[in-house]
N, C-alpha and C positions, 0 to 999 in steps of 0.2 A: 504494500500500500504506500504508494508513494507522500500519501498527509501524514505519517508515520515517521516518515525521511525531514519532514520539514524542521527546521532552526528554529528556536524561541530565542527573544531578545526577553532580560529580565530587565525590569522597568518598574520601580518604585511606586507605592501609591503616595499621593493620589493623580503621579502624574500619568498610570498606567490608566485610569479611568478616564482622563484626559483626551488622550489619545483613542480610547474606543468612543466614547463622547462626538469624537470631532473638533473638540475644541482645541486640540494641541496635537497638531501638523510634521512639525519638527523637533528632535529629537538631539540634546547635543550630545555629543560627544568628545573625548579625547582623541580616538582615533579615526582613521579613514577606513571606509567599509565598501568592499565590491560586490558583497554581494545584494541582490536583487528580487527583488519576485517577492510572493505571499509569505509571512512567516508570520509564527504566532506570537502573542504579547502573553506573558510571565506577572503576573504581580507579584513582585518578589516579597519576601518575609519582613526584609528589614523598615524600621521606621527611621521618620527624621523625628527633630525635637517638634510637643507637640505647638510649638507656637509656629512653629514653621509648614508645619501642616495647615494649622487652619490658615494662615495669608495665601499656601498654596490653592486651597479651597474656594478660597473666595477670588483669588485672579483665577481660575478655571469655572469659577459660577457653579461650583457644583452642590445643590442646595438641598439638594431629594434624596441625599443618604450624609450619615454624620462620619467623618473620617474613622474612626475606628469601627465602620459595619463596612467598610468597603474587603472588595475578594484580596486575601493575600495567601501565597502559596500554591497558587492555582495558574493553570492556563485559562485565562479572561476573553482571549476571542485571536481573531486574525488582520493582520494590515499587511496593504502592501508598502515594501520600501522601493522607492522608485529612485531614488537619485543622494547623493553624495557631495556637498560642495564645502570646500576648506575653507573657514569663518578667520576672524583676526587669530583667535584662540582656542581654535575647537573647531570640530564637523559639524557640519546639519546635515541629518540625515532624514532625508524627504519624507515623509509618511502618507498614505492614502488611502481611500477606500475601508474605513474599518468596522469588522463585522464580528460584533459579540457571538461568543460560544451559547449554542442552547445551553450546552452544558458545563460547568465547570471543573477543569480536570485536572488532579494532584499528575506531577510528572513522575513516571516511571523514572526517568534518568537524571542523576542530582544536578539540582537547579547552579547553575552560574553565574561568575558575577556579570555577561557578557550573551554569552551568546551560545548555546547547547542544545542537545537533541530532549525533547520531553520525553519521548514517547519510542523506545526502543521494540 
């Protein structure tokens, strides 16, 4: 099954909910990334400090769930990454198209801080 083969990016809440949201596009990064195509979004375990959650909460307008009921540990849904361009200090890495999981899914394969297979 090739959805099996696909790459999870781990990605922080609440900026993971963001991104399936729509409301957060691009993605920085430290480094440059070629690859491409569909892959799924991770909301990974760790937290920021909570005063830093909720200012991220509210620049993201996310007002219909309270930061600590958001999915963490799970695969959240799928985006595509379309493109790659080197910033002053950092990537943006394109993001599009994102489509929450019916369901949400602990990863068979240990989560990273980067970029891993979920589902072996």
């Amino acid at each position: 099954n090739m959805t099996e083969r696909r790459r999870a990016l781990s990605v922080r809440q609440p900026h993971a909910e963001a991104i399936m949201s729509g409301e957060k596009s691009i993605e920085f990064r430290s480094r440059r990334t070629h690859i491409r195509g569909t892959i799924y979004i991770y909301a990974a375990a760790g937290r920021y400090a909570r005063g830093e959650e909720a200012k991220m909460m509210k620049k993201y307008k996310i007002a219909d769930v309270e930061c600590d009921d958001l999915s963490r540990g799970v695969v959240i849904g799928t985006v595509e990454l379309h493109d790659c361009v080197e910033g002053k200090d950092s990537f943006r890495w394109h993001l599009r198209d994102p489509v929450r999981a019916k369901r949400k899914r602990k990863p068979s394969g240990k989560p990273q801080p980067v970029w891993f297979y979920p589902f072996t």
